[in-house]
Backbone as a chain_set.jsonl record, in Angstrom:
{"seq": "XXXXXXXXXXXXXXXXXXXXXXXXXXXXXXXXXXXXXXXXXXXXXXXXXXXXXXXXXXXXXXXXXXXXXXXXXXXXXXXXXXXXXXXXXXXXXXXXXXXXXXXXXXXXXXXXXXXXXXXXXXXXXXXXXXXXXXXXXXXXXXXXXXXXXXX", "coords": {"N": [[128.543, 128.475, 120.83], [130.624, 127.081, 117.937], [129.616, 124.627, 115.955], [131.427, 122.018, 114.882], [132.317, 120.586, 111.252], [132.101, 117.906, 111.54], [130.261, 117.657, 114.189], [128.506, 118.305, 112.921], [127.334, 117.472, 110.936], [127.931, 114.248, 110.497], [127.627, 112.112, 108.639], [128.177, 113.066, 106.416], [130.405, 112.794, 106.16], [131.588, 110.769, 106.738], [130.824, 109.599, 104.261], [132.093, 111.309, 102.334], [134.366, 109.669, 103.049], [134.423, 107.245, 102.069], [134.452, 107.315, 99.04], [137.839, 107.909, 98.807], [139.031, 105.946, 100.112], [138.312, 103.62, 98.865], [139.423, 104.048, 96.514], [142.045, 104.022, 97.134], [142.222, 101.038, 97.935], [141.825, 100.252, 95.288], [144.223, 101.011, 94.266], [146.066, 99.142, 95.717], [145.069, 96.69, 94.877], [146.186, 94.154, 94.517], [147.026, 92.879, 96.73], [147.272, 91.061, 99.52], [145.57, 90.047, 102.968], [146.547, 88.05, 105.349], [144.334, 86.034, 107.234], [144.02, 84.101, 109.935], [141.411, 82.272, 111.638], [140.581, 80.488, 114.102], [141.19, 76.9, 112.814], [141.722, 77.532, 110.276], [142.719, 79.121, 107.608], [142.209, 82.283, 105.688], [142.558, 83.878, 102.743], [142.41, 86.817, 101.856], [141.623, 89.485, 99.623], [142.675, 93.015, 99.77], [141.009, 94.772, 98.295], [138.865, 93.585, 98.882], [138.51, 93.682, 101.293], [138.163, 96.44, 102.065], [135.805, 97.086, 100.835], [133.992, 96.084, 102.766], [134.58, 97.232, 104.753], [133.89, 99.748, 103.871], [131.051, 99.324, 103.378], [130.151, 99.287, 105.788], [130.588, 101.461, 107.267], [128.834, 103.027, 105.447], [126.393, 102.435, 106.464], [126.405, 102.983, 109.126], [126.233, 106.004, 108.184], [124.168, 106.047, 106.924], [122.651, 105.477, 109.573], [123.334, 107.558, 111.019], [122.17, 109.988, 109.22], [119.553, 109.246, 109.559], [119.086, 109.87, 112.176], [119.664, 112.421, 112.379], [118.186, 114.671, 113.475], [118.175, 114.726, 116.413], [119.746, 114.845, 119.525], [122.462, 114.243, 120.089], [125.402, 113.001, 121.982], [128.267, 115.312, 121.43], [130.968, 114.615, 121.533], [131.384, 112.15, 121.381], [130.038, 111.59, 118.523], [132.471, 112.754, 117.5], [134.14, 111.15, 118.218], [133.888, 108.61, 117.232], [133.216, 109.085, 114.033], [136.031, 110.108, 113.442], [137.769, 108.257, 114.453], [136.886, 105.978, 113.489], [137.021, 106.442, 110.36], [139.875, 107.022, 110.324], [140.805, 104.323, 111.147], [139.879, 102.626, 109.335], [141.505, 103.772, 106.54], [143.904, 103.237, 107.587], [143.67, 100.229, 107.537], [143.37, 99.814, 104.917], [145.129, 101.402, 103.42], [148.072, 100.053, 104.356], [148.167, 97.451, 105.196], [148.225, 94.087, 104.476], [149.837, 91.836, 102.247], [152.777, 91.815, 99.504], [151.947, 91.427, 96.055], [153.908, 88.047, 94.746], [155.581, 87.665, 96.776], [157.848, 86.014, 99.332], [155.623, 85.667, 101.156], [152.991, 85.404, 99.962], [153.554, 83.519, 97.917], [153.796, 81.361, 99.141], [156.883, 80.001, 99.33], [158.974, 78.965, 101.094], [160.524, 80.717, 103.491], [162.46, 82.846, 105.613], [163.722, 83.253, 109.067], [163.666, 85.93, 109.748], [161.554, 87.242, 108.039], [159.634, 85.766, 108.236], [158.941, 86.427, 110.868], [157.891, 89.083, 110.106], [156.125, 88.401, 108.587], [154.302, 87.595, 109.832], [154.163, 89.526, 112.223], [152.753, 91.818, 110.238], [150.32, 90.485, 110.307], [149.049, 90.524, 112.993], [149.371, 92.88, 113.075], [146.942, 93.782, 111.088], [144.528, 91.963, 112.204], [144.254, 93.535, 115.356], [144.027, 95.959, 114.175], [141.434, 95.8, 112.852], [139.822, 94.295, 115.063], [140.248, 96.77, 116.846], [138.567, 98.968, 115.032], [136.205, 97.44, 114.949], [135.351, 97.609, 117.655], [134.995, 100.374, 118.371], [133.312, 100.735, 117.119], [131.278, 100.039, 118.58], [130.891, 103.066, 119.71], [129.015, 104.339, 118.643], [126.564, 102.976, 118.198], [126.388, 103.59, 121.365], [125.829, 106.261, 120.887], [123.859, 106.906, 119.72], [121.948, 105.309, 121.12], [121.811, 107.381, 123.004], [120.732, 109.307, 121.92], [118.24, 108.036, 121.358], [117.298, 108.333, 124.172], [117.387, 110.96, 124.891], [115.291, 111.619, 122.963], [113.072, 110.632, 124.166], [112.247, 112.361, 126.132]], "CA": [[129.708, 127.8, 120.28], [129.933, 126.886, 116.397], [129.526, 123.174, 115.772], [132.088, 121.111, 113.171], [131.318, 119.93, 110.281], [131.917, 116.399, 111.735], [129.471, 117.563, 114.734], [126.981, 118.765, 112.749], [126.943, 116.258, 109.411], [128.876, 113.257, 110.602], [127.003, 111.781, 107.706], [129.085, 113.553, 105.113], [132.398, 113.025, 106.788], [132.113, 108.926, 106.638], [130.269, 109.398, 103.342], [133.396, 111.769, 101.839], [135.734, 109.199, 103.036], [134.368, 106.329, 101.345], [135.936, 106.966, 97.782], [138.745, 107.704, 99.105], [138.92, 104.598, 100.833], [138.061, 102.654, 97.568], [140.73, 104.713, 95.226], [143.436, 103.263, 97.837], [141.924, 100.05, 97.542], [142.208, 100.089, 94.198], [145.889, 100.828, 94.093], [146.303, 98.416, 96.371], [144.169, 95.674, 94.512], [146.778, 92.666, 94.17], [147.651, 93.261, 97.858], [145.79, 90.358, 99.96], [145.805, 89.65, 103.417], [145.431, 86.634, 105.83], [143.804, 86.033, 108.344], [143.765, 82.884, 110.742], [140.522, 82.155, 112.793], [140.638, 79.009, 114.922], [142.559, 76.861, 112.702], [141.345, 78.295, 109.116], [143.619, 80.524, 107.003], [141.616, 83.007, 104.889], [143.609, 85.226, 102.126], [141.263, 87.891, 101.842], [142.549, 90.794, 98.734], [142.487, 93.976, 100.007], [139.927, 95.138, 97.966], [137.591, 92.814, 99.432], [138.434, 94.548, 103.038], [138.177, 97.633, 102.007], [134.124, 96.613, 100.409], [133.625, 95.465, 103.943], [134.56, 98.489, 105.55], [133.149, 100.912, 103.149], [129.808, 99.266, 103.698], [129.989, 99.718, 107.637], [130.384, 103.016, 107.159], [128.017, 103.845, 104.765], [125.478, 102.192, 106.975], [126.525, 104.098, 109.966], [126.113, 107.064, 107.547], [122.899, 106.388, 107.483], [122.104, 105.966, 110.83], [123.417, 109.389, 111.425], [121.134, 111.204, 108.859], [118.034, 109.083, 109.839], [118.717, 110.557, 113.346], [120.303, 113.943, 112.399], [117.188, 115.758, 113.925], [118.098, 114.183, 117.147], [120.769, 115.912, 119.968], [123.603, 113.139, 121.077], [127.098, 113.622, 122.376], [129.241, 115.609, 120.388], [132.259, 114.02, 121.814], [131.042, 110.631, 121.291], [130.031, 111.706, 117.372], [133.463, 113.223, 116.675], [135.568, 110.11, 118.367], [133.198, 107.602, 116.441], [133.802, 109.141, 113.111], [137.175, 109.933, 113.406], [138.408, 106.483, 114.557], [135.889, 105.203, 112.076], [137.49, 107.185, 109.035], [140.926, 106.815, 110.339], [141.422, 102.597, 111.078], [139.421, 101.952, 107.986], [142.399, 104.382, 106.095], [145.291, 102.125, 108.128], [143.798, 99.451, 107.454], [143.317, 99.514, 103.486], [146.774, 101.731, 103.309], [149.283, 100.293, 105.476], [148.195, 95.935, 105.643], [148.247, 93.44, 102.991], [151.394, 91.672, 101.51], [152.307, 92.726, 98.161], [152.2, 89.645, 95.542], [154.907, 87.495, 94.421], [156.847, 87.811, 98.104], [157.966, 84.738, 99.732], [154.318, 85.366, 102.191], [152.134, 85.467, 98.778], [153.392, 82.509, 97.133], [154.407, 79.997, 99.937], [158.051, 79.459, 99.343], [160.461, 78.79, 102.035], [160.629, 81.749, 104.637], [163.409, 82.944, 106.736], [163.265, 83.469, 110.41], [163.095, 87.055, 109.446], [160.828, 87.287, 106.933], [158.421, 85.183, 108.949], [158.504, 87.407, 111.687], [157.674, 90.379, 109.432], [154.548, 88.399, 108.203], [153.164, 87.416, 111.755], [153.546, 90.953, 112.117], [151.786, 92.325, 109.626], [148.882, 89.778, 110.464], [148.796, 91.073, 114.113], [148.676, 94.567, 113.509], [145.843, 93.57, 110.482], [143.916, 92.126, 112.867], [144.803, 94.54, 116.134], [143.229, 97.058, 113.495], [140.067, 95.34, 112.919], [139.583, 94.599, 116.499], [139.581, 98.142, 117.265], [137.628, 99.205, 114.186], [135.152, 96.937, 115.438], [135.654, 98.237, 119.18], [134.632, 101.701, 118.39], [131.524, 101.229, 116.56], [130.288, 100.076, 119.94], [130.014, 104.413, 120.126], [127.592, 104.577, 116.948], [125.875, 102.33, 119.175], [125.99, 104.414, 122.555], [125.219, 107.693, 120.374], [122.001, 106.297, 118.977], [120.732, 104.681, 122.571], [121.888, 108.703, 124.098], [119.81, 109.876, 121.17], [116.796, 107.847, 121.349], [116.632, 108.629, 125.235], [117.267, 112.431, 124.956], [114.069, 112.503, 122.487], [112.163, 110.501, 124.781], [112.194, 113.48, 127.308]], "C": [[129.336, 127.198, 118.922], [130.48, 125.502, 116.142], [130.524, 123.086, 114.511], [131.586, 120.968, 112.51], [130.904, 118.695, 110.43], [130.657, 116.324, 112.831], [128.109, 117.583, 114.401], [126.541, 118.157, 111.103], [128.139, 115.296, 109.604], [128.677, 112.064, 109.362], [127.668, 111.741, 106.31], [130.085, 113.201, 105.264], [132.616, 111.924, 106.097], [131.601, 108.943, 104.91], [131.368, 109.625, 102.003], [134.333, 110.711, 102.312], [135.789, 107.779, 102.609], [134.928, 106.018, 99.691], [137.188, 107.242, 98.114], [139.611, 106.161, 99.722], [139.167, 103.229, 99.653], [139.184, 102.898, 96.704], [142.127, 103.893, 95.955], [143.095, 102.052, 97.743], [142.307, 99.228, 96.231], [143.761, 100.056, 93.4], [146.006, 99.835, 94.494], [145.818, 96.775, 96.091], [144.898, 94.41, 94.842], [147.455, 92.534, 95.548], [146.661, 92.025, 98.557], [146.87, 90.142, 101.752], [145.646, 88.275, 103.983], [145.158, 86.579, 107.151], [143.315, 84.548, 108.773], [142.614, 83.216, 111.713], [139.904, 80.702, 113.002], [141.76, 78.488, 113.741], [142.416, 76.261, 110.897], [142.228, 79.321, 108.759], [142.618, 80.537, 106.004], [142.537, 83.548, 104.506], [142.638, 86.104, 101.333], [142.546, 89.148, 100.843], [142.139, 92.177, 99.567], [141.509, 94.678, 99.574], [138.473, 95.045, 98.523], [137.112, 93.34, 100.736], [137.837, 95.66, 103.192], [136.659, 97.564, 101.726], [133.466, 96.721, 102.012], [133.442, 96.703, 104.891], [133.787, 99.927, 105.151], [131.482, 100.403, 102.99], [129.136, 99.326, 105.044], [129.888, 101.343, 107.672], [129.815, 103.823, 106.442], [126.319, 103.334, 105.666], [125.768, 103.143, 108.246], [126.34, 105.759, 109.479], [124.84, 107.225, 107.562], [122.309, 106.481, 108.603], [122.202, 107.467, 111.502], [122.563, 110.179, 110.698], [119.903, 110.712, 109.396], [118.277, 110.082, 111.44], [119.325, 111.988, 113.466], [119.502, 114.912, 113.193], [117.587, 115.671, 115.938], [119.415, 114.365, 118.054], [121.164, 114.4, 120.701], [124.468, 113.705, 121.469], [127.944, 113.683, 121.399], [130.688, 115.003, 120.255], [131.998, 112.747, 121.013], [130.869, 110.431, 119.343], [131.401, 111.6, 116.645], [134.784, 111.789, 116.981], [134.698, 108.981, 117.64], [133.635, 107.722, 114.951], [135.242, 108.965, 112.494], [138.351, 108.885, 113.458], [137.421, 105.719, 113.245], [137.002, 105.336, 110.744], [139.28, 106.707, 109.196], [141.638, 105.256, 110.449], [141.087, 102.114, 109.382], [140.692, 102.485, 106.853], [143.253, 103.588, 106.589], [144.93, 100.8, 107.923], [144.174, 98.944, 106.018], [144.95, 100.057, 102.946], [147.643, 101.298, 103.524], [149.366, 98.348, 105.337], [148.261, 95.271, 104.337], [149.78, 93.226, 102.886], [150.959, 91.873, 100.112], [152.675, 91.038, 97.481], [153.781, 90.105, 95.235], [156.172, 87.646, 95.283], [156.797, 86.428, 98.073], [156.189, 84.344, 100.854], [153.116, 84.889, 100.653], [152.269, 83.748, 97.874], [153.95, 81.141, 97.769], [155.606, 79.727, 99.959], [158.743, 79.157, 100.457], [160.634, 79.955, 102.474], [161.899, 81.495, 105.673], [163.036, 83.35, 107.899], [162.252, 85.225, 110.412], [161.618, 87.662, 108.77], [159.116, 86.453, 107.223], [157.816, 85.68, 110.235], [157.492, 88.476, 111.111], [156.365, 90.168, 108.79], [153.473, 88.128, 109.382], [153.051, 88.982, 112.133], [152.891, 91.87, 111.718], [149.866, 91.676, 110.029], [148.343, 90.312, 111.788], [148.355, 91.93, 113.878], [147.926, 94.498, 112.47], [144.404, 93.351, 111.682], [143.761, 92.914, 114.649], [143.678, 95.635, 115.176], [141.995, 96.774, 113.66], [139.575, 95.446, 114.036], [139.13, 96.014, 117.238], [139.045, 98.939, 116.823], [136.352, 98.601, 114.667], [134.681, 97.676, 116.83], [134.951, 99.907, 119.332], [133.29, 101.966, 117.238], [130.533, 100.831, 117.975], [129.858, 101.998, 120.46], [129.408, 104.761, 119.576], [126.442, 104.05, 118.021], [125.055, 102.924, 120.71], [125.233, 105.589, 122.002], [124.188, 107.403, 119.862], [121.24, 106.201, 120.448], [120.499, 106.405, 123.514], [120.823, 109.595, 123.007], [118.568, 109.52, 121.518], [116.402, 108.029, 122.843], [116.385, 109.666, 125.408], [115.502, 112.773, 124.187], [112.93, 111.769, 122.709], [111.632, 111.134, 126.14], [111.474, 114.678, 126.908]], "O": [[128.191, 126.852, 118.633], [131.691, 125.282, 116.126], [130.503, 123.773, 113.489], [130.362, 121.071, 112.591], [129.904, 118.196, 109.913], [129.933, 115.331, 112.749], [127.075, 117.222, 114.963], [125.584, 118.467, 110.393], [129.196, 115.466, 108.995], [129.542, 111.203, 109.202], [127.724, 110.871, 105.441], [130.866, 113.293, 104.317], [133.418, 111.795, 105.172], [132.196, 108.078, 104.267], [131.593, 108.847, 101.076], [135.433, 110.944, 101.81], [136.819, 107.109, 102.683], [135.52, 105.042, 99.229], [137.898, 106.513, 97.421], [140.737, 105.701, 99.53], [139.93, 102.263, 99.663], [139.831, 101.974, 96.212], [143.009, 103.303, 95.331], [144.082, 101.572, 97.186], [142.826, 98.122, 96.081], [144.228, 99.425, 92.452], [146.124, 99.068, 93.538], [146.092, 95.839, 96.841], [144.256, 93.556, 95.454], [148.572, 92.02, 95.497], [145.471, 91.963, 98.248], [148.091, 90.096, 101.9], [144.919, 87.424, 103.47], [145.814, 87.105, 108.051], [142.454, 83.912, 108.166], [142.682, 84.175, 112.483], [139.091, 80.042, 112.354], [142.815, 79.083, 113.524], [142.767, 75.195, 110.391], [142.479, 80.281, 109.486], [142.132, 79.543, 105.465], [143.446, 83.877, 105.268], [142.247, 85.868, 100.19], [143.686, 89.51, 101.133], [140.986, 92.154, 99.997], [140.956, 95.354, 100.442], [137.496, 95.786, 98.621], [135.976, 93.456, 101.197], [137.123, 95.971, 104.145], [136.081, 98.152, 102.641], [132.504, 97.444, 102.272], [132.466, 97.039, 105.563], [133.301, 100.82, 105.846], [130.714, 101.199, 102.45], [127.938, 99.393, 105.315], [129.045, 102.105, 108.146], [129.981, 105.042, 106.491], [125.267, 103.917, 105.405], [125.164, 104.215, 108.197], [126.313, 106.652, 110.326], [124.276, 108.211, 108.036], [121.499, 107.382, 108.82], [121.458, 108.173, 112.184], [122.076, 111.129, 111.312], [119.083, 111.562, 109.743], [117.488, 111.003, 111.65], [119.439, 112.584, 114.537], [120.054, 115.938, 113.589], [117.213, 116.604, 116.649], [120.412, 114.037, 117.411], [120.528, 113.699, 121.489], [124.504, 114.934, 121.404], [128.369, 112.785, 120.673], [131.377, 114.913, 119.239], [132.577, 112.544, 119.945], [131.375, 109.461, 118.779], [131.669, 110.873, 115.689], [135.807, 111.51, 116.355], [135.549, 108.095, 117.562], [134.291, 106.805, 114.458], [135.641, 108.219, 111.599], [139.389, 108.735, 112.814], [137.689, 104.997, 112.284], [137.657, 104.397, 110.293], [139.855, 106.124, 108.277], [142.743, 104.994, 109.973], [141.773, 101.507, 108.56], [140.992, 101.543, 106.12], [143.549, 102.854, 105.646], [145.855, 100.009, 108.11], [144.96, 98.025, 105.79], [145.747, 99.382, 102.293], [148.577, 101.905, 103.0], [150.489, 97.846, 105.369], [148.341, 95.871, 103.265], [150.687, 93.984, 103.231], [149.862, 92.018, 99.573], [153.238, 90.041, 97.932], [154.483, 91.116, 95.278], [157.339, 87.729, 94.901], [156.148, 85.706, 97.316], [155.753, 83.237, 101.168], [152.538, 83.804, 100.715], [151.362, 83.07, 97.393], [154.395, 80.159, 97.176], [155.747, 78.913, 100.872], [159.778, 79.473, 99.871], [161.091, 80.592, 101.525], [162.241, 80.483, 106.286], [161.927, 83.884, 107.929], [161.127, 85.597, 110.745], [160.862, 88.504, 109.256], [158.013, 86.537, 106.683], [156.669, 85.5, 110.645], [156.397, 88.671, 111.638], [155.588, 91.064, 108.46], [152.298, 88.401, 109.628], [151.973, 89.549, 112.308], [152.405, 92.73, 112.454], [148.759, 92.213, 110.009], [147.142, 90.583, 111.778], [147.192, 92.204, 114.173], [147.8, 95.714, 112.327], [143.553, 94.195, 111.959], [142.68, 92.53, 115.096], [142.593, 95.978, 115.646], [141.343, 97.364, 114.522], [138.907, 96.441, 114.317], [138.135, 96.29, 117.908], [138.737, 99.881, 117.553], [135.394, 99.366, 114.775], [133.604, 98.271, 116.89], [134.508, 100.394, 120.372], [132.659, 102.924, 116.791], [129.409, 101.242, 118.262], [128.948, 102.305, 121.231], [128.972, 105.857, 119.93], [125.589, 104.778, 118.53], [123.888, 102.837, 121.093], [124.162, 105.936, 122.5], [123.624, 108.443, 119.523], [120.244, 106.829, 120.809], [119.595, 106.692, 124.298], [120.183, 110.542, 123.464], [117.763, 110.351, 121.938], [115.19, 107.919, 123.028], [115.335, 109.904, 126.004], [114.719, 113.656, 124.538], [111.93, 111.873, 121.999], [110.869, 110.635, 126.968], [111.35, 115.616, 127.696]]}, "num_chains": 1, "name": "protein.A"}
């Protein structure tokens, strides 16, 4: 059977989808989100997210070539990347308010309009969460690596 390209250089995949990643970023520059943790508001620019994410995945890039010699689960490779490549893309594409809204510059919010930013903040973090969530299989595919080539 003839291996992917993602099975067989998962390396390149996350590596190719890092300017991409950045170029949307870059559109997206004046775009910021926020993010509440405990009872802290951060307004993080999009750009800044996108840095964040494009350095997770260039480190996981490496972990895949240092162990390229080294036979893991192909499944486990191709749903690691793929969710990898694809939240980090929804997250930098899709989140963020755009300036000079009523969320951007504090004014006076309608019921509506305050919904529509709690929403965006959910499914911001909702994203993350499961961006985070699925590097726990970078994780498994390394430990199924380093036991396979202790056999």
């Amino acid at each position: 059977m003839r291996k992917s390209f993602i099975h067989s250089k998962p390396h390149l995949a996350l590596l190719l989808a890092c300017p991409v990643i950045a170029i949307i970023a870059w559109f997206r520059r004046s775009y910021t989100v926020d993010v509440q943790f405990h009872d802290t508001y951060y307004v993080l620019p999009v750009y800044l997210v996108a840095e964040l994410l494009i350095a997770i995945m260039l480190f996981a890039s490496l972990l895949y070539w240092v162990t390229r010699n080294r036979a893991g689960f192909p499944q486990l490779t191709a749903a690691h990347v793929l969710a990898t490549i694809g939240i980090a893309l929804y997250i930098v594409s899709t989140t963020g308010s755009a300036p000079n809204t009523a969320m951007d510059t504090w004014k006076p919010m309608s019921p509506q309009q305050y919904q529509e930013w709690e929403d965006l903040r959910m499914r911001f973090m909702m994203a993350v969460v499961t961006f985070a969530a699925f590097q726990v299989l970078l994780i498994a595919n390394l430990i199924v690596k380093w036991v396979k080539a202790g056999r």
